[in-house]
N, C-alpha and C positions, 0 to 999 in steps of 0.2 A: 338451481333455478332461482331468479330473484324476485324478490316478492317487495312489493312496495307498501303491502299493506294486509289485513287481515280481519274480519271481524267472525260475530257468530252470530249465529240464527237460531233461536230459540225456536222456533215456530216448527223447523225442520232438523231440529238439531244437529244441527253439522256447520263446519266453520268453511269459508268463504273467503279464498285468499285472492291478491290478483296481481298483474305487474302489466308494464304498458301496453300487453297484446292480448292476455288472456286473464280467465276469470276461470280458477278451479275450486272446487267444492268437494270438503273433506270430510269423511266419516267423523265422526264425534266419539266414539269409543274404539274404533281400529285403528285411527287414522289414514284410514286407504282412500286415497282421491276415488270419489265418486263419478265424475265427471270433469270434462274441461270444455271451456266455451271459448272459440278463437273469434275475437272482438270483428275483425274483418271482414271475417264467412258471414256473421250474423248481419252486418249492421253497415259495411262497406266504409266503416273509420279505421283509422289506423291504428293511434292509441290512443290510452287512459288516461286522463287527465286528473278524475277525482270520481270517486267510488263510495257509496251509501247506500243504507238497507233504512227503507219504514217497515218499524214491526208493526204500530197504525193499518199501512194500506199493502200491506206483508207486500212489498215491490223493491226491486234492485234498480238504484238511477245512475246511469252510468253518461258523464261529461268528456266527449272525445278533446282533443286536444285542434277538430275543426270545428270546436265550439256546438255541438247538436248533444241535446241532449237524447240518452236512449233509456227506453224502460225497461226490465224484463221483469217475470212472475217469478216467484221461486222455485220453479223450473227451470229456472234460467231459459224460458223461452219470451225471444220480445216480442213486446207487446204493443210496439211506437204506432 
């Protein structure tokens, strides 16, 4: 799998990887993916563009590459 990118989340301890279609979210001490969010199904963009976490407003802002921006909670469910 390619991965463009990756950070952590402190708030839900688990690290948040993504590449231009999806957004997976990984266990913090097993490393077993938790879940996967296909950018598509949720949000009707195609790809990633650019990918960031406020631990502030604990939110994932995610910049499709048709310029909209989207939100999600850290449940990765959005929130636009």
């Amino acid at each position: 799998m390619h991965v463009d990118g990756c950070l952590y989340n402190p708030n839900t301890k688990a690290f948040v990887s993504y590449n231009q279609k999806q957004i997976h979210v990984w266990n913090e001490l097993t490393g077993m993916r938790i879940f996967k969010i296909d950018l598509y199904q949720e949000t009707k963009s195609h790809n990633i563009s650019a990918f960031c976490y406020s631990r502030q407003k604990m939110l994932y802002f995610v910049i499709s590459t048709d310029n909209r921006l989207h939100t999600f909670n850290e449940n990765m469910i959005c929130v636009d």
